[in-house]
One Martini backbone bead per residue (centre of mass of N, CA, C, O) as a GRO file, in nm:
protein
  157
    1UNK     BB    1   1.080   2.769   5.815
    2UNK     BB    2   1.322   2.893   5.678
    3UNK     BB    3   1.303   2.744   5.401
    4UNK     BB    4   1.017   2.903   5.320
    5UNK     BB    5   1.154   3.168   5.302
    6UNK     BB    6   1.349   3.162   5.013
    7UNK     BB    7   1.109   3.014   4.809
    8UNK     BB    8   0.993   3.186   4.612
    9UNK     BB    9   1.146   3.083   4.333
   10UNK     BB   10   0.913   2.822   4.337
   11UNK     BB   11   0.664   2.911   4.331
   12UNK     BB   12   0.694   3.097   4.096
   13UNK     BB   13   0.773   2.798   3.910
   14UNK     BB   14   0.504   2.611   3.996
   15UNK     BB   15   0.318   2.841   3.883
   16UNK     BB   16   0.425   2.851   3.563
   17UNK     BB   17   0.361   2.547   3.555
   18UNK     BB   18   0.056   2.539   3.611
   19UNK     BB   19  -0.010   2.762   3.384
   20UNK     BB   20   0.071   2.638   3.153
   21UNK     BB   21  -0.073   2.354   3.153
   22UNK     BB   22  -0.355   2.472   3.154
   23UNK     BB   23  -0.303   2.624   2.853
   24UNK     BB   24  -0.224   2.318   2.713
   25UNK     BB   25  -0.553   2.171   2.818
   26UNK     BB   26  -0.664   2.374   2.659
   27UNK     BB   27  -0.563   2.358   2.367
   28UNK     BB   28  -0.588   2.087   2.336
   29UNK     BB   29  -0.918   2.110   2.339
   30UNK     BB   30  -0.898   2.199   2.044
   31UNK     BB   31  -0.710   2.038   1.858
   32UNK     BB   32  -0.838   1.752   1.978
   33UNK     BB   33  -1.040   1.557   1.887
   34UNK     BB   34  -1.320   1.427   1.974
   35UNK     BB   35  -1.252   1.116   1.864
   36UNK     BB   36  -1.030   1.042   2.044
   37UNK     BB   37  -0.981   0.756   2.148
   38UNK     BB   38  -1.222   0.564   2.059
   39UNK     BB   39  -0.982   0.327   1.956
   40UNK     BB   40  -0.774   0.428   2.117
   41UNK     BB   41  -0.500   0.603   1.939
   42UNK     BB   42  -0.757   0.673   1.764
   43UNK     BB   43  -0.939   0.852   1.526
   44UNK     BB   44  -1.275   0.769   1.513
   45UNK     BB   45  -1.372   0.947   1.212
   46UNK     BB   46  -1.223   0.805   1.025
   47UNK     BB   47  -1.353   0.585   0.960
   48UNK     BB   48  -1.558   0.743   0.784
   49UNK     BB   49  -1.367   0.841   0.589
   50UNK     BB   50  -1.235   0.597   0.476
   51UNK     BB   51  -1.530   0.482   0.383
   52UNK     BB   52  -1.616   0.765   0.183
   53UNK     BB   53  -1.391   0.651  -0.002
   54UNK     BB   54  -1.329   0.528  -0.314
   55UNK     BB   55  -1.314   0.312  -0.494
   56UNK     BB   56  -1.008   0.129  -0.694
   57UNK     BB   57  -1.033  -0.154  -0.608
   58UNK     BB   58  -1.142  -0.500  -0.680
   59UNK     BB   59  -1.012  -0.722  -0.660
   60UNK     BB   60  -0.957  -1.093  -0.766
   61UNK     BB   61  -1.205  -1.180  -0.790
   62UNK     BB   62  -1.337  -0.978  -0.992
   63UNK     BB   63  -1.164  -1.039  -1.206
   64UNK     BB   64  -1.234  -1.414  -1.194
   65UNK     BB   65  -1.537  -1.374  -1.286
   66UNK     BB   66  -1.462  -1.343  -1.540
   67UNK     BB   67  -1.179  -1.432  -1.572
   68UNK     BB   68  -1.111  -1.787  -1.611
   69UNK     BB   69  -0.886  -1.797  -1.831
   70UNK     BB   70  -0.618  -1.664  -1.641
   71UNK     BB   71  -0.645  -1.797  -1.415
   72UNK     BB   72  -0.598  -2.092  -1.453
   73UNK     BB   73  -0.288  -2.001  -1.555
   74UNK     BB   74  -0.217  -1.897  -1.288
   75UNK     BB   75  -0.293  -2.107  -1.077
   76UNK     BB   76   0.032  -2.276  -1.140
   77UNK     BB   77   0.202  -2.039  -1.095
   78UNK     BB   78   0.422  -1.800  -0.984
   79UNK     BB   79   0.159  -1.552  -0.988
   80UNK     BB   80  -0.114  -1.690  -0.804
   81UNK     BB   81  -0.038  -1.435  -0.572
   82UNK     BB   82  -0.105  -1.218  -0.735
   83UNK     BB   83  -0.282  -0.923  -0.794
   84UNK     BB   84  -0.376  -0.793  -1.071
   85UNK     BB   85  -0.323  -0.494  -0.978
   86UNK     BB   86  -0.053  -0.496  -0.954
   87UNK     BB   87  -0.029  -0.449  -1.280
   88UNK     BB   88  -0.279  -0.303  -1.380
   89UNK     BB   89  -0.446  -0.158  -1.173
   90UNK     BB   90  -0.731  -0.025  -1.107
   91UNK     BB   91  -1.042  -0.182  -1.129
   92UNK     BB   92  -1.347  -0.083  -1.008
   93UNK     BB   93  -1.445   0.069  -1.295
   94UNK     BB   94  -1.447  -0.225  -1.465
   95UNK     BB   95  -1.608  -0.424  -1.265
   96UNK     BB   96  -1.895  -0.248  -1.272
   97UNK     BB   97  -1.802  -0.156  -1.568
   98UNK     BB   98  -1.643  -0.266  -1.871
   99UNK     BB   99  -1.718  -0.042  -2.080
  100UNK     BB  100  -1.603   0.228  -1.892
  101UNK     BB  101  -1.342   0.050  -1.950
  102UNK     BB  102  -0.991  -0.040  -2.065
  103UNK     BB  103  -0.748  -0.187  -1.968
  104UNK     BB  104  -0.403  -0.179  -1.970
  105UNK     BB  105  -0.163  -0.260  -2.096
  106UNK     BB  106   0.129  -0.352  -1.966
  107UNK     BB  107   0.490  -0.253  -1.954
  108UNK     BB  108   0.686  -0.558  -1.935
  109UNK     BB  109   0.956  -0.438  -1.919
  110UNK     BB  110   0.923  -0.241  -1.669
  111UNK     BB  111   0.728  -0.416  -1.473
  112UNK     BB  112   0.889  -0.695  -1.407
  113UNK     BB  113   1.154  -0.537  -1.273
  114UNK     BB  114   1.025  -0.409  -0.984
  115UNK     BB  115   1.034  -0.755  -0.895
  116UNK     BB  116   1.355  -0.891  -1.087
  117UNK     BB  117   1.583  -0.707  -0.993
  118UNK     BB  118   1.812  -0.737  -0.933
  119UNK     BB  119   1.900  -0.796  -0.560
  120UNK     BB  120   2.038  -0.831  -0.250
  121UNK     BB  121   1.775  -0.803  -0.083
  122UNK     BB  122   1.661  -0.993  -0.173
  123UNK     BB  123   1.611  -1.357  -0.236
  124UNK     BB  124   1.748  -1.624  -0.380
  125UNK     BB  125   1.513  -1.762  -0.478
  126UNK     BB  126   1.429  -1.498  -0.658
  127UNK     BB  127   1.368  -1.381  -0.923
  128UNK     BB  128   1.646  -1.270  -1.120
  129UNK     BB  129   1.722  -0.974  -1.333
  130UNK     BB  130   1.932  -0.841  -1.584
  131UNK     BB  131   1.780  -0.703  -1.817
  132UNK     BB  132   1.991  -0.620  -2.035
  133UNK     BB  133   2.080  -0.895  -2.068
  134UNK     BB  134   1.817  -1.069  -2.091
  135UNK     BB  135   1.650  -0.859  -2.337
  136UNK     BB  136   1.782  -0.595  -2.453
  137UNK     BB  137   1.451  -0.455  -2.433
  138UNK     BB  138   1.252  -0.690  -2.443
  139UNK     BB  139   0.939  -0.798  -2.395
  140UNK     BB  140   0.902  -1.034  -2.179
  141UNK     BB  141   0.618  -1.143  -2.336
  142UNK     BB  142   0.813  -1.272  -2.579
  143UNK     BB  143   0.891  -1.525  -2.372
  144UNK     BB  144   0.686  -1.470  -2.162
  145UNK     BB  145   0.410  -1.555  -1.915
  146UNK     BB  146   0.275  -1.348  -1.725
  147UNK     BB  147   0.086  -1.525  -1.571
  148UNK     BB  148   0.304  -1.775  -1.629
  149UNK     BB  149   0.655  -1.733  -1.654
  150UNK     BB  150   0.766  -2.039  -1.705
  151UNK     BB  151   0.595  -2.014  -1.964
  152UNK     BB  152   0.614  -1.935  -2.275
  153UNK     BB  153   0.476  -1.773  -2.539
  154UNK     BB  154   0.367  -2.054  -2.670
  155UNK     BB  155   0.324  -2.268  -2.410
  156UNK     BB  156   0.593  -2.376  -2.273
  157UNK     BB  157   0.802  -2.499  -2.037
   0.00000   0.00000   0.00000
């Protein structure tokens, strides 16, 4: 037993590593939520905070339920697939009152650029344009169909 005639300052390293683990243990119970760990690894509370956020968005059917005519144009167009708030911007109050707001029309001159801006990381395929030189600074949908960008402003492919 000669080993632990010497090994006081062990006890003494594995006491105060006993004595931090238990006030980590209780500090821990103070600072993580009680519902932690709910569903996994998340705050089960958050459910219900992110649930009582105002919604922003309307989504494309609520656009597309009034607009049927924007749709028509739309659906067999290049951007078909794009949702209507990605460009127009949140439309919740919009799709529940029409009248209590007018959404913006875009400035398509900045906006198309935005997803259009040729750029090395895009996919070769996807439509890029070096914008100064294509359109001079004139908005896009001065000849293309922002709902269907392959026709021109007058309707013609």
């Amino acid at each position: 037993m000669s080993f632990f005639k010497d090994a006081g300052h062990l006890f003494r390293f594995v006491g105060i590593f006993v004595l931090l683990f238990i006030i980590f243990l209780v500090a821990r119970g103070y600072v993580v939520p009680k519902s932690f760990g709910q569903y996994g690894h998340y705050r089960g509370a958050a459910m219900g905070e992110i649930a009582a956020h105002p919604l922003h968005f309307a989504g494309h059917q609520a656009c597309e339920t009034c607009h049927v005519d924007v749709q028509d144009v739309k659906k067999n167009g290049k951007h078909a697939h794009v949702n209507c708030e990605a460009c127009h911007g949140p439309l919740a109050k919009h799709a529940d009152d029409p009248a209590s707001m007018t959404p913006t029309k875009p400035d398509t001159a900045t906006l198309c650029v935005r997803c259009h801006a040729a750029s090395a990381a895009r996919p070769k395929n996807f439509p890029q344009v070096q914008a100064e030189e294509h359109s001079t600074g004139l908005p896009c949908e001065t000849c293309h169909q922002p709902h269907s960008p392959a026709m021109t402003a007058g309707g013609a492919k």
